[in-house]
C-alpha positions as a Markdown table, in Angstrom:
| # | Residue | x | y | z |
|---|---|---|---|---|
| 1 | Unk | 4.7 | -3.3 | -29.7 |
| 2 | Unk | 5.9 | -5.7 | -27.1 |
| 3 | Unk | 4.5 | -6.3 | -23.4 |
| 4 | Unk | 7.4 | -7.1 | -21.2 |
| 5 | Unk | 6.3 | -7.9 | -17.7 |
| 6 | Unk | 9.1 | -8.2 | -15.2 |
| 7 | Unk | 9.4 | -10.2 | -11.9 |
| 8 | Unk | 9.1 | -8.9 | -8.6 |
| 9 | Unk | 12.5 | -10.0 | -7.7 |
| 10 | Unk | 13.8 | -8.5 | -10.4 |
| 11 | Unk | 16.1 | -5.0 | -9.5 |
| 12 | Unk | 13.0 | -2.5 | -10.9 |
| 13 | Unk | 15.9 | -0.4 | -12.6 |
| 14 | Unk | 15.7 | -2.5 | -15.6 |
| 15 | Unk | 12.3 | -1.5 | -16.1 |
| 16 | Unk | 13.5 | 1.9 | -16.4 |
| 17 | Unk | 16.4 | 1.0 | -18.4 |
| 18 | Unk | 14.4 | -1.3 | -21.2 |
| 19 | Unk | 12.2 | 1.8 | -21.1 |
| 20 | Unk | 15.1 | 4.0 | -22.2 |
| 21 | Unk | 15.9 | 1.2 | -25.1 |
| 22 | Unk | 13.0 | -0.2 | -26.2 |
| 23 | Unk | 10.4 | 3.0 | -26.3 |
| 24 | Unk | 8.1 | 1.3 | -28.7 |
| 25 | Unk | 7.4 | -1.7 | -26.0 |
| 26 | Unk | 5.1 | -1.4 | -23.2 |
| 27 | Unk | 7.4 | -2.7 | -19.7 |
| 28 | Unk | 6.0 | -2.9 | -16.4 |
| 29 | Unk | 7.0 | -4.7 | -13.2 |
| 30 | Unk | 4.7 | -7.2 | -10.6 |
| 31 | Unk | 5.3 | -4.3 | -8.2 |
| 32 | Unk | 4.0 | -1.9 | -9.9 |
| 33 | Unk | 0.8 | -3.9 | -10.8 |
| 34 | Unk | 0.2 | -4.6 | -7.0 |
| 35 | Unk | 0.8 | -8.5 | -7.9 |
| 36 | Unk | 3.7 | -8.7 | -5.6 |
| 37 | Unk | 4.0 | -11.7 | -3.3 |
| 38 | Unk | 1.7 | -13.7 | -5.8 |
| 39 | Unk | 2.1 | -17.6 | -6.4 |
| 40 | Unk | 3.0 | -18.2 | -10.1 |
| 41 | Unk | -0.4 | -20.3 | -10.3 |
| 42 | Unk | -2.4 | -16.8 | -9.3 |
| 43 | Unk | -0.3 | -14.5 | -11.3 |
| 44 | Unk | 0.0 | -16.8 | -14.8 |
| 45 | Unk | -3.2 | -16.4 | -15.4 |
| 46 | Unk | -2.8 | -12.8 | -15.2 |
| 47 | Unk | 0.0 | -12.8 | -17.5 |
| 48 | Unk | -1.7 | -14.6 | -20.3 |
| 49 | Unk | -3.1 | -12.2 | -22.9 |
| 50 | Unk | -1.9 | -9.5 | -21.4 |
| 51 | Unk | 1.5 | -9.8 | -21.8 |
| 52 | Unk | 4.0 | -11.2 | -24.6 |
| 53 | Unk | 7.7 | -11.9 | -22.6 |
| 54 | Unk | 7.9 | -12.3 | -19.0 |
| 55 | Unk | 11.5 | -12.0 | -17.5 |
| 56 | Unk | 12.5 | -13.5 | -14.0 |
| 57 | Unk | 15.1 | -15.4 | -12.4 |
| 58 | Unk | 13.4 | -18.3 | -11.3 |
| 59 | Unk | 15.7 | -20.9 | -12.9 |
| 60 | Unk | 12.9 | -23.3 | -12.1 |
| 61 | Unk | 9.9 | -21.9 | -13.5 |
| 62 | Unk | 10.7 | -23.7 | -17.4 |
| 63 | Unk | 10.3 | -27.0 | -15.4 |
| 64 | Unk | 7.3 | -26.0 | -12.8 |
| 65 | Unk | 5.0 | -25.0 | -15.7 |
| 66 | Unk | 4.1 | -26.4 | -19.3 |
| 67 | Unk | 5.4 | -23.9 | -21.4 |
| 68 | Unk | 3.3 | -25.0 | -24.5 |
| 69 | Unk | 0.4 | -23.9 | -22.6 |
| 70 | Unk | 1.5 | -20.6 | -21.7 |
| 71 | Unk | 0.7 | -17.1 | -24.3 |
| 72 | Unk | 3.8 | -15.4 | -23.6 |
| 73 | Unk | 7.5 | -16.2 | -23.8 |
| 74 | Unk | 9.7 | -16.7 | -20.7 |
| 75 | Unk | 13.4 | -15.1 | -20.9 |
| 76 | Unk | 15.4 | -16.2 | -17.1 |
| 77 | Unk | 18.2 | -13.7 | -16.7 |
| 78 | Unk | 21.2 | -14.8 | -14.5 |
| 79 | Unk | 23.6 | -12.8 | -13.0 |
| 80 | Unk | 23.8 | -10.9 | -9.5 |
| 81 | Unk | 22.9 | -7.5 | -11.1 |
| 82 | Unk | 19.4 | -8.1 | -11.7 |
| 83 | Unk | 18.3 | -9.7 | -8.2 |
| 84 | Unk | 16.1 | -7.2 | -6.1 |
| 85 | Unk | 19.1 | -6.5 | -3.2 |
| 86 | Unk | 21.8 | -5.6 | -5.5 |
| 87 | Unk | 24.0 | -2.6 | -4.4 |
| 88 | Unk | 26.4 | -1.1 | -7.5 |
């Protein structure tokens, strides 16, 4: 079982759609952990331990942290459809 933790400004119906796929895998969103608006220094030590892949579209946040420090894995998705204000 995997623990997927995904960004605040990430569109919250892919929580609910890697839900649908990946049953066996825990996902959850900032939001809905009340960590929304958090600085990534505050919230990465929340993540460690607790979660193993967290998914975000901070194209920065490879080069803002030391990744060999960090206990989960980092996946940045591009693309319109996942940011927060997307309309289909």
């Amino acid at each position: 079982m995997r623990r997927i933790l995904i960004d605040e400004c990430i569109n919250p119906r892919l929580a609910s759609r890697l839900r649908v796929v990946l049953p066996g895998d825990v996902v959850e969103t900032v939001r809905e952990l009340g960590w929304a608006g958090q600085r990534d220094h505050i919230l990465i030590p929340q993540i460690q331990g607790r979660f193993d892949v967290f998914l975000t579209i901070d194209k920065g946040f490879e080069f803002e942290h030391n990744l060999a420090r960090l206990s989960f894995g980092i996946i940045v998705l591009e693309g319109k459809e996942f940011l927060w204000h997307y309309e289909d």
